[in-house]
N, C-alpha and C positions, 0 to 999 in steps of 0.2 A: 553440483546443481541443487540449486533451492526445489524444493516442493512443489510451488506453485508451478517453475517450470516446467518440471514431471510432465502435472499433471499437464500443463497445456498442450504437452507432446500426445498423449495419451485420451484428450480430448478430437485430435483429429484424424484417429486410427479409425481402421474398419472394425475391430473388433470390439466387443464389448469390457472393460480392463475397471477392476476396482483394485486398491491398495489397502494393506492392510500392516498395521504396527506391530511392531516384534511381540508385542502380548497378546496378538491377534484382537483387536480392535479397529473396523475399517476405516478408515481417512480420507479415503476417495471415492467415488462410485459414479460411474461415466452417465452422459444420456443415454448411450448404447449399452451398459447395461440394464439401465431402467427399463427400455425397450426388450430385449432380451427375459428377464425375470417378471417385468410387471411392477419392482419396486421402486419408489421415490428415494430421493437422494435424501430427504427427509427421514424416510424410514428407515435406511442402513447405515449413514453413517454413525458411526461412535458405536456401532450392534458391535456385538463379537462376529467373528466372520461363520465362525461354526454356528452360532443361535441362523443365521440369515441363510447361506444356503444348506444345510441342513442335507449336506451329501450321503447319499447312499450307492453301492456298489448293484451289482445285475440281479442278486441274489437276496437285497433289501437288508444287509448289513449298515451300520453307518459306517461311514468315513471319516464326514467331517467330524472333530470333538476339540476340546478346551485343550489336550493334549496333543497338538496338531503336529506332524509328522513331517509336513511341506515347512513350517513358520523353524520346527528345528533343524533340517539341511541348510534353510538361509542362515541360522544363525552360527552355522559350522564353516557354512561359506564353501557347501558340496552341490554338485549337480542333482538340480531336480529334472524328472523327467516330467513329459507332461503324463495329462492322464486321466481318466471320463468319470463322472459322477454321472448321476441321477440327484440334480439341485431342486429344489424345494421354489414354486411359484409363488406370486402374491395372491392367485384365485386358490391356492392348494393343492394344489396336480402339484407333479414330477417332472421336469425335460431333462433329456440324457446334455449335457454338453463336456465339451473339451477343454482343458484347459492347460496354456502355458504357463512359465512361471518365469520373472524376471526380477533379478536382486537390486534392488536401487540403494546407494550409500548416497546421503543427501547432506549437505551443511548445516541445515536446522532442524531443529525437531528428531523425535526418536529415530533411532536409525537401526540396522537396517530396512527401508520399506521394501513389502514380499507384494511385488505387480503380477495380479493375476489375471492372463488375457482369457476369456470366454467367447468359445464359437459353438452355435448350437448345431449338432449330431443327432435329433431324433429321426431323420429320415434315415437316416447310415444306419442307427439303431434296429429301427423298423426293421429296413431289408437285411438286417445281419438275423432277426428275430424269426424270417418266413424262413429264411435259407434253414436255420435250426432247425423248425418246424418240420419242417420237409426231411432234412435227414432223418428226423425222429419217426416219418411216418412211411421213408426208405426203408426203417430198422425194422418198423414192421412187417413188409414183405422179405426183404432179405438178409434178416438175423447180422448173422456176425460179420457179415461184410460190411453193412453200414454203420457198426462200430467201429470196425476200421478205420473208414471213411471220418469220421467224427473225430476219431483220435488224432489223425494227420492232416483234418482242417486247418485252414488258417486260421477258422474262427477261436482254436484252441489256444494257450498261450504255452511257450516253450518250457521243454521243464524243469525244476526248481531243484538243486543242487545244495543241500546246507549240510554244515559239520554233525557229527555225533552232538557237541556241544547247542549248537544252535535249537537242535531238536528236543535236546532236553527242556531247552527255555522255554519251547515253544508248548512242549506235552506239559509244564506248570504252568501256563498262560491258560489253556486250556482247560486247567481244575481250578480257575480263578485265583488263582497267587499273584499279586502283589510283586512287584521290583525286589521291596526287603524280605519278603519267604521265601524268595528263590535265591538270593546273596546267600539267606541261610542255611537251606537245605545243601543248595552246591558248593557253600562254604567259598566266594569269592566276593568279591566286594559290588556295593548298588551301583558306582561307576561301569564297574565291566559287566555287568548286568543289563545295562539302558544302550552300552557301546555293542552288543551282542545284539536286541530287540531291533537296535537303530539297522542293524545290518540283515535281519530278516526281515524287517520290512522292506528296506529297498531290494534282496532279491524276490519276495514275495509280490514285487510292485503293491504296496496295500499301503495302507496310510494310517491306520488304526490299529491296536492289538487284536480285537475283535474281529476287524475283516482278517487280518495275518491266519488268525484260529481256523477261522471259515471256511477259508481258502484250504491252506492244509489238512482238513478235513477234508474238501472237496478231490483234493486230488490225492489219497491216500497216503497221505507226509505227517501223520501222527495217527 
């Protein structure tokens, strides 16, 4: 399928869908997303995808970065999950949205394109935010039962299982090491180093080193 076609499919979705080149530079960007962000197709295409929505996790980590976590599963040709940012508006607010991910292999032009569908979640957000809330202030009349309560939430997310190995990668990540300080310190190579990283992020669900750190920290895994 040409490009153009893509896009014309992706022109008459509900969702709001931009495309974005294996070096993460966007190539498409729907009216529905302009609608959605506030941004002109003027304004995004040929941006980097990370400079434009400027993703951040619950916690105010970034996501999105130049090292992009979603652009190398496409280019491994492994499943992405979806998965919620806090994206960057054109007035400079935050809206939480969701986001699919679909691998397009196209006849012309760079290939693979990373189709990204966006549906806006700040209401879901909201109500997931009082629900919190309210546990939090459950905690306060009755102690350690609405810890409990909070730890077997759904709102919490299931928990994170890594090797001995993993952890160590992860406890250098966390005193700022670099791919090549940690090849050297553990004495294996920068390949099995990024093929390690590549696989705590995906069970960390996180998309950046820096959320992976955050994360693990948050839930006492380093």
């Amino acid at each position: 399928m040409e490009p153009r076609e893509l896009f014309a499919l992706f022109d008459q979705a509900g969702d709001a869908a931009f495309a974005v080149e294996p070096h993460g530079r966007i190539c498409y960007w729907s009216r529905n997303a302009e609608r959605l962000l506030g941004l002109s197709q003027e304004q995004a295409l040929s941006k980097n995808c990370a400079d434009i929505l400027a993703g951040r996790d619950g916690a105010g980590c970034a996501i999105c970065s130049s090292d992009c976590h979603v652009l190398e599963l496409a280019r491994k040709h492994e499943t992405i999950a979806a998965y919620d940012l806090r994206a960057l508006t054109a007035s400079g607010e935050r809206k939480w949205i969701n986001i699919s991910v679909i691998v397009a292999h196209v006849k012309s032009g760079p290939s693979p394109l990373t189709v990204h569908l966006m549906r806006d979640i700040q209401e879901r957000k909201n109500i997931e935010n009082i629900a919190r809330e309210i546990m939090v202030r459950v905690g306060d009349l009755t102690g350690r039962q609405a810890d409990e309560v909070l730890r077997r939430g759904p709102l919490r997310s299931p928990p994170v299982v890594l090797t001995p190995r993993e952890l160590a990668i992860l406890r250098s990540l966390s005193l700022g090491q670099n791919t090549k300080d940690i090849s050297t310190d553990l004495r294996i190579s920068t390949a099995t180093v990024r093929n390690h990283i590549q696989r705590i992020l995906k069970k960390l669900q996180c998309h950046t080193r820096l959320a992976a750190v955050m994360r693990a920290a948050r839930e006492g895994l380093i």
